[in-house]
C-alpha positions as CSV (number, residue, x, y, z in Angstrom):
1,X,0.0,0.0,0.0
2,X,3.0,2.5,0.9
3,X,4.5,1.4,-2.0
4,X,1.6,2.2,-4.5
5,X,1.3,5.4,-2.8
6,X,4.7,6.4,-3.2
7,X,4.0,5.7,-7.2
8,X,0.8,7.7,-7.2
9,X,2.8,10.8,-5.5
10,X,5.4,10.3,-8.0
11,X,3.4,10.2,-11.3
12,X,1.3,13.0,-10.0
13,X,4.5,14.8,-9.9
14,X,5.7,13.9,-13.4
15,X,2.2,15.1,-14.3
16,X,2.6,18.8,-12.6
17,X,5.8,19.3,-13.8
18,X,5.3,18.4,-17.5
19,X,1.6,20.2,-17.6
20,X,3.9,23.3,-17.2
21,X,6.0,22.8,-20.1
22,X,4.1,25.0,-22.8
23,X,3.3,22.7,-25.8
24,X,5.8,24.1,-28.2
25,X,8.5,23.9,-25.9
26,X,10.1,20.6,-28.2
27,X,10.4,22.3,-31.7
28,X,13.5,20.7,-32.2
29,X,12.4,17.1,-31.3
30,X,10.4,14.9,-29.1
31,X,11.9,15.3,-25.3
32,X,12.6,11.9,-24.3
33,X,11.2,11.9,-20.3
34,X,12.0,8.4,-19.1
35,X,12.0,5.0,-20.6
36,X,11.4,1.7,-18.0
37,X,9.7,-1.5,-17.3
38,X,6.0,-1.3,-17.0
39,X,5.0,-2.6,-13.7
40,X,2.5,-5.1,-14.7
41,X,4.9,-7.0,-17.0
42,X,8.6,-6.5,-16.6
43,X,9.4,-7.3,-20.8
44,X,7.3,-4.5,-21.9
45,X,9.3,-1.0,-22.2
46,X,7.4,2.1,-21.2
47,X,9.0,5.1,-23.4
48,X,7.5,8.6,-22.0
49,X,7.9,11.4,-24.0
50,X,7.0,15.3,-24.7
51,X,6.4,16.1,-28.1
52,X,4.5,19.1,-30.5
53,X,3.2,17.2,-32.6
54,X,2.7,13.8,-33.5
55,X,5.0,10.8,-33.1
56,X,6.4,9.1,-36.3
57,X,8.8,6.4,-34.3
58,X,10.4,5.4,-31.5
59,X,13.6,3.1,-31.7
60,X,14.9,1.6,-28.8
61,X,18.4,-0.3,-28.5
62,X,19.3,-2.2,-25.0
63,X,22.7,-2.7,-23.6
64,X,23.9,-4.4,-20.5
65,X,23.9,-2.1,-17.9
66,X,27.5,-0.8,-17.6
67,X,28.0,-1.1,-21.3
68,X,29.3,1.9,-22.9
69,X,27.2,3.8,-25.6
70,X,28.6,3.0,-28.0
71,X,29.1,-0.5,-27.3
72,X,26.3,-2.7,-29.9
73,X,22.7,-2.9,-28.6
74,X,21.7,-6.8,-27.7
75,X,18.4,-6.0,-29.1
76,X,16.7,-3.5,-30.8
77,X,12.8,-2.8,-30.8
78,X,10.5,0.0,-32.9
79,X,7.1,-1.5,-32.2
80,X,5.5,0.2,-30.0
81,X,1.7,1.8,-29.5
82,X,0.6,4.4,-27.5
83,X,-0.9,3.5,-24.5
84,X,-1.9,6.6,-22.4
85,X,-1.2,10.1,-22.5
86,X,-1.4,12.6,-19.8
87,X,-2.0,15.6,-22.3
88,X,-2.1,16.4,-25.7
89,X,2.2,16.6,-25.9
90,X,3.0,14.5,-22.8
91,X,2.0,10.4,-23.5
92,X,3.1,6.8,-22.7
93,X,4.2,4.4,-26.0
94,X,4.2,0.5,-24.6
95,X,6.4,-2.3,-26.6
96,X,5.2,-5.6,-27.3
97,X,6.5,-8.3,-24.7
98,X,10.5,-8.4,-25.2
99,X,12.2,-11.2,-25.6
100,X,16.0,-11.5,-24.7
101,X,18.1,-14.6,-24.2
102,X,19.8,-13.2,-20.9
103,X,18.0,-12.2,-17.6
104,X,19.4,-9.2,-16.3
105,X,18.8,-5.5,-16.0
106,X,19.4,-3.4,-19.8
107,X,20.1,0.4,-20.4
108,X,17.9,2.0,-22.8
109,X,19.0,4.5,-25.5
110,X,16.1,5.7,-27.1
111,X,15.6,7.5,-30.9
112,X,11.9,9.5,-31.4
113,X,11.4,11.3,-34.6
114,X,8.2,13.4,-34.4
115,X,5.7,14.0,-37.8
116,X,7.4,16.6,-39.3
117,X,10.8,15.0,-39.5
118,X,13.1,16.3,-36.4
119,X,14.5,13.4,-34.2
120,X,15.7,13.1,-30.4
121,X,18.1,10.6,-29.6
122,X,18.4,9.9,-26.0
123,X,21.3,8.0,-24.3
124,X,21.0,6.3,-20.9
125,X,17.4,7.5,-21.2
126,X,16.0,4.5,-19.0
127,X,16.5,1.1,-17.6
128,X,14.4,-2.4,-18.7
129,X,14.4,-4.5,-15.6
130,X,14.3,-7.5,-17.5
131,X,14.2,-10.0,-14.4
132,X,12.1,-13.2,-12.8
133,X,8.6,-11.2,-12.1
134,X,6.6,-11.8,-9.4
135,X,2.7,-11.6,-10.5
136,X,-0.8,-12.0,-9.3
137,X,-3.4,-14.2,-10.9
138,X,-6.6,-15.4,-10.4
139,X,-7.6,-12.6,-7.9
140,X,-11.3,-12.7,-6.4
141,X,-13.2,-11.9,-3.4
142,X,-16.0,-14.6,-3.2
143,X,-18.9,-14.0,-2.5
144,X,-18.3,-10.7,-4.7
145,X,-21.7,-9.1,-3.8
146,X,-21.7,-9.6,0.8
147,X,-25.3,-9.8,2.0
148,X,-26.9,-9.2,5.5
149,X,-26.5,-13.3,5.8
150,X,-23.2,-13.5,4.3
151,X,-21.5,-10.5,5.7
152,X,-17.7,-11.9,5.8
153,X,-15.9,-12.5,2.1
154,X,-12.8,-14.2,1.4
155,X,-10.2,-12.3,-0.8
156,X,-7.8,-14.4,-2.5
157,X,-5.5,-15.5,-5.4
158,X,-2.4,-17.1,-6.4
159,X,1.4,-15.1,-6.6
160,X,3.2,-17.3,-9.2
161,X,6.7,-16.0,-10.7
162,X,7.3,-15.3,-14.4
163,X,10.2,-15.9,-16.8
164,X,10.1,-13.0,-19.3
165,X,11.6,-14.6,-22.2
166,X,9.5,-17.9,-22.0
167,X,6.2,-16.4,-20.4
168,X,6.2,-19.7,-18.3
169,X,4.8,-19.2,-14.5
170,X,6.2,-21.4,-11.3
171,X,4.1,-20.7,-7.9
172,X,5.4,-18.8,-5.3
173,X,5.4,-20.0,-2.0
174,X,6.2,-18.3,1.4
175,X,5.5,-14.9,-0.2
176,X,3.6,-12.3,2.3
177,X,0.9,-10.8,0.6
178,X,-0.5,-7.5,2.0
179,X,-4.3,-7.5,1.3
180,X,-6.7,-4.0,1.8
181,X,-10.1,-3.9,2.5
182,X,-13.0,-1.4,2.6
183,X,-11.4,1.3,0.6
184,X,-8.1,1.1,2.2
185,X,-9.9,1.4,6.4
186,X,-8.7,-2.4,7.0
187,X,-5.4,-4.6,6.3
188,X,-4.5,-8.1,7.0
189,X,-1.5,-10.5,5.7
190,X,-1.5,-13.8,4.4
191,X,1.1,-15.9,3.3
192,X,1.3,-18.1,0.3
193,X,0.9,-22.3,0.6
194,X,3.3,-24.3,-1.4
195,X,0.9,-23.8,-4.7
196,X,1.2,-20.3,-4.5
197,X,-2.3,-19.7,-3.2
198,X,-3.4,-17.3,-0.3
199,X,-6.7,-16.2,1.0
200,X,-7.8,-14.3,3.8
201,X,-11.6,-14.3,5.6
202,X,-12.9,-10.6,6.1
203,X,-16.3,-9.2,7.1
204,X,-17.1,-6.3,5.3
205,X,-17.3,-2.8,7.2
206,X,-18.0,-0.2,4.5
207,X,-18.1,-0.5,0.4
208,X,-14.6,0.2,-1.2
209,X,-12.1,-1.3,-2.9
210,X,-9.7,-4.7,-2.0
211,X,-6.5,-5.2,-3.5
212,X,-3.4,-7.1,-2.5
213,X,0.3,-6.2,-3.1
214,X,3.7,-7.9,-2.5
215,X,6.7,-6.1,-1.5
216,X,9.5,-8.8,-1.2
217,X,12.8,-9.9,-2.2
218,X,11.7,-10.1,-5.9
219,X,10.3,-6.9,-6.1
220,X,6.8,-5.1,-6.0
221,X,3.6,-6.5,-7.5
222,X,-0.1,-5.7,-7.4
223,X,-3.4,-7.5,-7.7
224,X,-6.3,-6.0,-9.7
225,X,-8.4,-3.8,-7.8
226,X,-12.0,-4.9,-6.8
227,X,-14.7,-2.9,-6.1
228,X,-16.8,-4.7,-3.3
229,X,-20.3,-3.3,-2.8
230,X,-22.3,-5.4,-0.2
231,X,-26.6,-5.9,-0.8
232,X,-28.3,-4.1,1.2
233,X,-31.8,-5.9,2.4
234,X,-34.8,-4.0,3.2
235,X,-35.9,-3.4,6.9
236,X,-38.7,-2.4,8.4
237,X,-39.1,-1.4,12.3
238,X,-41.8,-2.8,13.6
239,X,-43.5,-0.9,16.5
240,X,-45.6,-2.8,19.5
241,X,-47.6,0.2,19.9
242,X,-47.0,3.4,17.5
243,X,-49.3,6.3,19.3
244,X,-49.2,7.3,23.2
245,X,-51.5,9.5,25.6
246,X,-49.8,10.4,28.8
247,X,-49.8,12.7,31.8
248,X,-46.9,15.2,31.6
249,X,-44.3,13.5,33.5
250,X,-45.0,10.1,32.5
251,X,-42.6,8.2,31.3
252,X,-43.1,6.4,27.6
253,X,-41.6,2.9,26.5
254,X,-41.9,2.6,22.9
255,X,-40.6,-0.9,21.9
256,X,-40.5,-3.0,18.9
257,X,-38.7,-5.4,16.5
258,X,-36.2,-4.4,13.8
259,X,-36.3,-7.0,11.0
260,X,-35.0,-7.9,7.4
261,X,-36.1,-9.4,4.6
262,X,-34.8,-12.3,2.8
263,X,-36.5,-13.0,-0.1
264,X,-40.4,-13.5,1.0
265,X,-39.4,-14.2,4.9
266,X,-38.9,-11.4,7.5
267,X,-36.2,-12.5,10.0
268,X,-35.4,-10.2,13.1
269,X,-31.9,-8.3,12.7
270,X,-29.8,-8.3,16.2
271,X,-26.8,-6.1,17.0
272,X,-28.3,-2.7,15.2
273,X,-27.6,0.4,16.7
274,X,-30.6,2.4,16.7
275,X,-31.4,5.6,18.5
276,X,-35.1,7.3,18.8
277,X,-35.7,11.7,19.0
278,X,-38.2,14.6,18.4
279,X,-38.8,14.1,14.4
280,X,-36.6,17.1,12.4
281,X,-36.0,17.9,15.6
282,X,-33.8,21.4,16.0
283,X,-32.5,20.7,19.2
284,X,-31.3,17.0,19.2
285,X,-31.2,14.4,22.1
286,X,-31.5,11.0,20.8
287,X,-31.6,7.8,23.4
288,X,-30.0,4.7,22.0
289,X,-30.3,1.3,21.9
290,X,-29.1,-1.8,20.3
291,X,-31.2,-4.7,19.5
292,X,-30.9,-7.6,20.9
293,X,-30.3,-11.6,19.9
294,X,-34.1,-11.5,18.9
295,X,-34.1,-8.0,17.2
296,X,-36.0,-6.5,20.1
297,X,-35.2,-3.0,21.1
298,X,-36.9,-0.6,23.6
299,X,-36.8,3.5,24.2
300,X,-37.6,5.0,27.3
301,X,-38.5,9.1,27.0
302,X,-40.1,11.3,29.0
303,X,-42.0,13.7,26.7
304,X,-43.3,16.9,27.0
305,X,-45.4,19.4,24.8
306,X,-49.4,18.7,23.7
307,X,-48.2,16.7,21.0
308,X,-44.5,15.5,19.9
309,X,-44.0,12.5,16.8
310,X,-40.9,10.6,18.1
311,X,-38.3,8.9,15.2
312,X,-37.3,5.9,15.7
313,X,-33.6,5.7,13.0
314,X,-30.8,3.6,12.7
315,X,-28.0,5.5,14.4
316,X,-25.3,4.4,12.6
317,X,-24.2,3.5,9.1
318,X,-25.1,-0.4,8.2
319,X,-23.9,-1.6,4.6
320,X,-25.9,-4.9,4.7
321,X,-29.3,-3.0,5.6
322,X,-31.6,-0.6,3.8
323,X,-32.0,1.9,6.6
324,X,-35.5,2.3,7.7
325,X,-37.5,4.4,10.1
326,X,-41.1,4.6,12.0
327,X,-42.8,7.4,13.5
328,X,-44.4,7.5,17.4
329,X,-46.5,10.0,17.9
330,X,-47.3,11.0,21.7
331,X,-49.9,13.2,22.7
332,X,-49.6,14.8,26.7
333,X,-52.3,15.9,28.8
334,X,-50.4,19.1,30.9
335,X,-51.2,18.6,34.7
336,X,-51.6,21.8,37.1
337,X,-49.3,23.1,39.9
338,X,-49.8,25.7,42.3
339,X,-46.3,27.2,43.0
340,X,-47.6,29.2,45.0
341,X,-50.8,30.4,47.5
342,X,-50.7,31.8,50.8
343,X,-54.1,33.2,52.2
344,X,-53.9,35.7,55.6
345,X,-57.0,36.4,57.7
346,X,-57.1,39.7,58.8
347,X,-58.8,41.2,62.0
348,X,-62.3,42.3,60.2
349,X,-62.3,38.7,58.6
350,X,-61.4,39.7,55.6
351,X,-59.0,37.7,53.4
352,X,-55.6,38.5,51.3
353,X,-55.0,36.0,48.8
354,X,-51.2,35.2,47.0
355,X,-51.0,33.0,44.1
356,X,-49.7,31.4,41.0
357,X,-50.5,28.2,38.6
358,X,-47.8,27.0,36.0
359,X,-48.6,24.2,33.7
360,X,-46.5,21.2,33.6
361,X,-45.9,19.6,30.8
362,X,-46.2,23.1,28.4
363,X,-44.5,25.9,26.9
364,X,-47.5,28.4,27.3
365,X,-48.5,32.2,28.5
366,X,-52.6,31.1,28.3
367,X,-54.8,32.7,30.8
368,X,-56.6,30.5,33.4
369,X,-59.5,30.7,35.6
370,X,-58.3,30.0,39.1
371,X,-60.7,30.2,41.7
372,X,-60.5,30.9,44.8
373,X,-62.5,28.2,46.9
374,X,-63.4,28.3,50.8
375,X,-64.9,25.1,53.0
376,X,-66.0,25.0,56.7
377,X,-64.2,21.9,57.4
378,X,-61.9,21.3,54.7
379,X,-62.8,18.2,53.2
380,X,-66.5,19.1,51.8
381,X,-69.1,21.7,50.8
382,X,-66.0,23.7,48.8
383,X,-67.3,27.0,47.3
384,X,-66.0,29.3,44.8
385,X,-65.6,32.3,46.7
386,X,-63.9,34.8,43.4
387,X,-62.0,33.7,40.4
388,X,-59.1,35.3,38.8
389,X,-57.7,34.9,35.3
390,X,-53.9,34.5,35.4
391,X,-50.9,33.9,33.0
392,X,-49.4,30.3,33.2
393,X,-46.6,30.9,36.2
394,X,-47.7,34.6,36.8
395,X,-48.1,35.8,40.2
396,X,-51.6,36.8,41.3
397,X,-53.0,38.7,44.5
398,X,-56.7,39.2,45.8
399,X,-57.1,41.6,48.5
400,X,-60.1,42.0,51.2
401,X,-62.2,39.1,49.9
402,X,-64.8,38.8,52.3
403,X,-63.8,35.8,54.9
404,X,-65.3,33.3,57.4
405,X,-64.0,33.9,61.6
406,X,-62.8,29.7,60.6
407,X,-62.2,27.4,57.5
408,X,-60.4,26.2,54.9
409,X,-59.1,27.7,51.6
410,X,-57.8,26.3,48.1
411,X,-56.8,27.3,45.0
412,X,-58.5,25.1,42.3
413,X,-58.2,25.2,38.3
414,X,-60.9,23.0,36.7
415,X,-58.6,22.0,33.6
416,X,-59.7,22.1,30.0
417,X,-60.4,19.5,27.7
418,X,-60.2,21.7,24.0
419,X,-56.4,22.2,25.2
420,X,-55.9,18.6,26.8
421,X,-55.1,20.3,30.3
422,X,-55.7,18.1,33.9
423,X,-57.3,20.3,36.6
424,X,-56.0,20.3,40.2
425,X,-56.2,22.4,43.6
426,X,-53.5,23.9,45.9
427,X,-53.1,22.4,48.7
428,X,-55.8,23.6,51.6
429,X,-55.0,26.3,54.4
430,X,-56.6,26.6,57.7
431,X,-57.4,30.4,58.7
432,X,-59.4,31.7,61.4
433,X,-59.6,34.1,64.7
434,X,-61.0,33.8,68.0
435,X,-63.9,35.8,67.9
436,X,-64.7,38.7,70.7
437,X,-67.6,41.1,71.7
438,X,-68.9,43.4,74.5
439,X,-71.8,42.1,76.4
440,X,-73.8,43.6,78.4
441,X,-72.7,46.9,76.8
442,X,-74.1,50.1,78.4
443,X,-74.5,54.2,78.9
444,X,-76.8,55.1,81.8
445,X,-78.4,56.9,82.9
446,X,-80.7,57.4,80.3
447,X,-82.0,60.5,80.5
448,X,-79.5,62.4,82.0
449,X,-79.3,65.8,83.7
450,X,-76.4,68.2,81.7
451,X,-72.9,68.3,83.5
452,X,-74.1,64.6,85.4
453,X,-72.2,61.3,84.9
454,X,-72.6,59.0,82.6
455,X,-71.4,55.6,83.2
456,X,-70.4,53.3,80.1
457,X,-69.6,49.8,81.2
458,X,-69.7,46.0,79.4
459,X,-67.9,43.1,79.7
460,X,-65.3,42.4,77.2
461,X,-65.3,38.3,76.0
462,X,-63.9,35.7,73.1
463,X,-64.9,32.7,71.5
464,X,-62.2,30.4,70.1
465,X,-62.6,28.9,66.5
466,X,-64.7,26.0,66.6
467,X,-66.0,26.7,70.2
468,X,-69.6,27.6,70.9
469,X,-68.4,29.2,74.8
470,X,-68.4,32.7,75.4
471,X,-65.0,33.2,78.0
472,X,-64.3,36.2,79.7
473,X,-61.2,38.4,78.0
474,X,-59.5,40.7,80.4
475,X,-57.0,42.7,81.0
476,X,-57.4,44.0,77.3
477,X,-57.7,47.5,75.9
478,X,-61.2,48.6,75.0
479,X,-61.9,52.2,73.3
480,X,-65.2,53.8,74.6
481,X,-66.6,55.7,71.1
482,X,-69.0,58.7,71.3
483,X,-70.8,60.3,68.2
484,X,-72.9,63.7,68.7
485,X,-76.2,63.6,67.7
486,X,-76.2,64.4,64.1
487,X,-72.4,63.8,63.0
488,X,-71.0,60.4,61.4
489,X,-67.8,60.5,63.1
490,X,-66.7,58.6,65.9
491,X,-64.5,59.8,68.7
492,X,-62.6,58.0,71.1
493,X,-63.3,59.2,74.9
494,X,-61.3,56.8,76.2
495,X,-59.3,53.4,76.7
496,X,-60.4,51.0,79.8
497,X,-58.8,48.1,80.5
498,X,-60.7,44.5,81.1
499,X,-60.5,42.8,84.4
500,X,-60.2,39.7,85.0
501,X,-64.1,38.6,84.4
502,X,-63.9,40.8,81.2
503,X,-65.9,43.8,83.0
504,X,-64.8,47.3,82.5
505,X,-66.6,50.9,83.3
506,X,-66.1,54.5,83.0
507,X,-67.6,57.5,83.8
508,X,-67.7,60.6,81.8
509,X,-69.4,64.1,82.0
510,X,-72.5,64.4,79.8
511,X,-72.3,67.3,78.0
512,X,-74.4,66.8,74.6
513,X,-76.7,63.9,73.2
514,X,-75.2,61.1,71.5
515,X,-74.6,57.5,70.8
516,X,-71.7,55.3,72.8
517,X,-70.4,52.6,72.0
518,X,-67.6,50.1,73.6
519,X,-65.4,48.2,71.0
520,X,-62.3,46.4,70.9
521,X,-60.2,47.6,67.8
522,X,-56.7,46.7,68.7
523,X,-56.8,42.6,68.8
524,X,-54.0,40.2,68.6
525,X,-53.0,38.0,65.0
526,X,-55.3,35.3,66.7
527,X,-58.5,37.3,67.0
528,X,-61.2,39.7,65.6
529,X,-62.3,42.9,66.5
530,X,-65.1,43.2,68.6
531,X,-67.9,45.5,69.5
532,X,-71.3,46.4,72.0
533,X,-74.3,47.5,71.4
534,X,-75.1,51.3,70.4
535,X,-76.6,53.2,73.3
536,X,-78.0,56.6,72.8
537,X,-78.5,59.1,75.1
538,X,-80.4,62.2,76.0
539,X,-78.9,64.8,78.5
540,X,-81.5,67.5,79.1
């Protein structure tokens, strides 16, 4: 192979350097540019020469080499035909085969007269290696076409040496024989039985060409070169179940048999690399797999999206099978998650509400009709309290929704089925106060004289969430209120503390008519506010 190489960079450089020769440059005569064996047959005399126009003749004399010029030739020969030319002045005349009485290697003088007359004679212009050759025959790779069932070939041939001047062949034996497979991506060696024969077993990788050349004591030789192109057999994957309908998050296991076809039978085809991804997808990430001894294979994928189509390919290049494909499609219902929901109770019962919703399992900026839900014990008798539309993982806030003093609150989306999207609900919070009031609340006297005391008094209590008991609440701040007859605003006269039993009272100087009130404004996060009743009353 190095050695055949070696030739090609040679010739090419022959080639490069005469194509810049202009085609006129040999006016005075053909321009002898080598003159040597050819190196498929030893006895035949390659003559190579530049020229402007035609050529009439070429002589050529031999001499032992180390014979003087002017010594007599052994031999002289003037038949030759052209046999290739690299250009329209640059070409290759072959001889016939030569034949001399003595083995041995022969300088060549060559004589070329072109069309129009004007000769070139050419001393020392070459040398005929006029030797023992060593030669390939009968070179084949069998079978010559590979199939799926007969993937391995055997290249061989017989290496026999060849007397030039009787044309009779003896085998070779011993000879190492370099062999090349699948356009030179794979060698091996072999070496030659006592009949000259050699062989060598290979299973094909790739199309390409197989030759074999020996480089020995004899000299160089090369086979014919074969181009080996294996049949391909049809395939077909065969899917257990082609179309899916998951929940995002799911996983899907698409699974199947890759098979060939031999004539009217389809047989299962083990050891394939195949690998399954999004359809012209943009953004590849293919899963692999290899089938197995029964041609079985299996992809595992979590999709995502309403609707993907899934490829299942080979993933590699397989000479002995037609590559085919099959098509999954997988449609996914999106599921609903609350990121996000916090609900806070405030002292008039009213209710602040945080949220967000994203959709699993889509790429999506829809809006969505949450609602806000409320239950008295959490686990029945849920009611939509408001909904809100919100964008798919927006943030969404609800403030003073009217409350209950105890229950439960969600956040629920009832899905849609146009867009293949599951409902769900947040998970539940628990909110409520204690509640409080003033009982027994009073202004006396009633009527009372102008510049007397009135007395306002109650007693302050709380209820606890879920409780029916009224407790006493003291030692708590209560405001005493007072509107004049005829305004709307309320005034704070004072601030009593509770006792112990709840009971408060205070005295103040009745100046005008007006309502009073006692109310408890200032509560803890655990409880409501809390008021008496209205008492109106008349100083004269």
């Amino acid at each position: 192979m190095r050695q055949i190489a070696r030739g090609m960079v040679t010739a090419g450089a022959v080639l490069v350097a005469t194509l810049t020769l202009p085609g006129t440059a040999h006016a005075a005569g053909p321009n002898v540019k080598e003159a040597t064996s050819n190196q498929s047959d030893w006895s035949v005399l390659d003559v190579r020469l530049n020229y402007s126009g035609g050529i009439d003749k070429i002589t050529a004399r031999l001499r032992p080499v180390g014979s003087s010029d002017t010594d007599e030739p052994v031999a002289t020969i003037s038949d030759f035909t052209k046999r290739y030319e690299y250009s329209s002045w640059d070409a290759v005349w072959a001889s016939q085969p030569i034949h001399l009485d003595t083995l041995g290697d022969y300088t060549v003088d060559i004589e070329a007269t072109e069309s129009d007359g004007e000769t070139t004679v050419e001393k020392n212009a070459g040398t005929l290696h006029y030797q023992k050759q060593p030669v390939f025959t009968g070179f084949a790779v069998t079978p010559a076409e590979p199939d799926i069932e007969h993937q391995t070939f055997t290249a061989g041939g017989d290496m026999v040496v060849r007397d030039p001047s009787t044309r009779e062949t003896v085998p070779l034996p011993g000879a190492t024989v370099n062999l090349t497979f699948d356009g030179g991506s794979a060698e091996a060696t072999a070496v030659t039985d006592e009949a000259g024969h050699f062989s060598a077993p290979h299973r094909l990788a790739q199309s390409g060409w197989v030759f074999a050349d020996y480089n020995g004591g004899l000299g160089f030789a090369a086979s014919p070169w074969i181009d080996v192109r294996p049949k391909a057999a049809p395939t077909r994957l065969v899917l257990d179940k082609s179309s899916f309908h998951v929940t995002a998050g799911d996983k899907v296991d698409v699974t199947g048999t890759l098979q060939y076809q031999i004539g009217e039978e389809w047989k299962p085809l083990p050891g394939i690399p195949l690998e399954m991804d999004y359809k012209e997808c943009t953004t590849c990430s293919p899963v692999g797999t290899t089938t197995d001894a029964n041609g079985r294979f299996s992809f595992v994928r979590t999709p995502y999206g309403p609707k993907s189509v899934y490829e299942v390919t080979f993933a590699s290049y397989t000479p002995f099978a037609q590559h085919s494909t099959a098509d999954i499609t997988v449609a996914v219902t999106a599921t609903t998650k609350f990121s996000e929901f916090t609900a806070q109770l405030d002292k008039y019962a009213q209710l602040d509400v945080t949220g967000s919703v994203d959709l699993v399992g889509r790429d999506t900026n829809d809006r969505i009709a949450v609602d806000i839900q409320y239950s008295p014990d959490g686990k029945t008798g849920w009611t939509t309290k408001k909904t809100v539309q919100t964008s798919n993982g927006a943030q969404f806030v609800v403030e003073e929704l009217p409350g209950y003093p105890d229950g439960y609150w969600r956040l629920h989306y009832a899905g849609s089925t146009t867009k293949d999207i599951k409902g769900g609900v947040s998970n539940s919070l628990h909110r409520y106060r204690a509640l409080t009031r003033v009982k027994d609340a009073n202004a006396s006297p009633e009527p009372v004289t102008k510049g007397r005391t009135i007395t306002v008094k109650g007693v302050l209590q709380e209820r606890a969430a879920g409780s029916s008991t009224w407790k006493a609440y003291g030692a708590k701040k209560v405001q005493i209120l007072f509107r004049p007859k005829g305004a709307k605003t309320w005034y704070v006269m004072s601030t009593v503390t509770s006792k112990s039993n709840g009971s408060f009272s205070k005295g103040f100087t009745a100046r005008q008519d007006g309502t009073w009130v006692p109310v408890f404004l200032y509560p803890d996060s655990k409880h409501f506010v809390g008021s008496g009743r209205e008492d109106y009353v008349d100083v004269r």
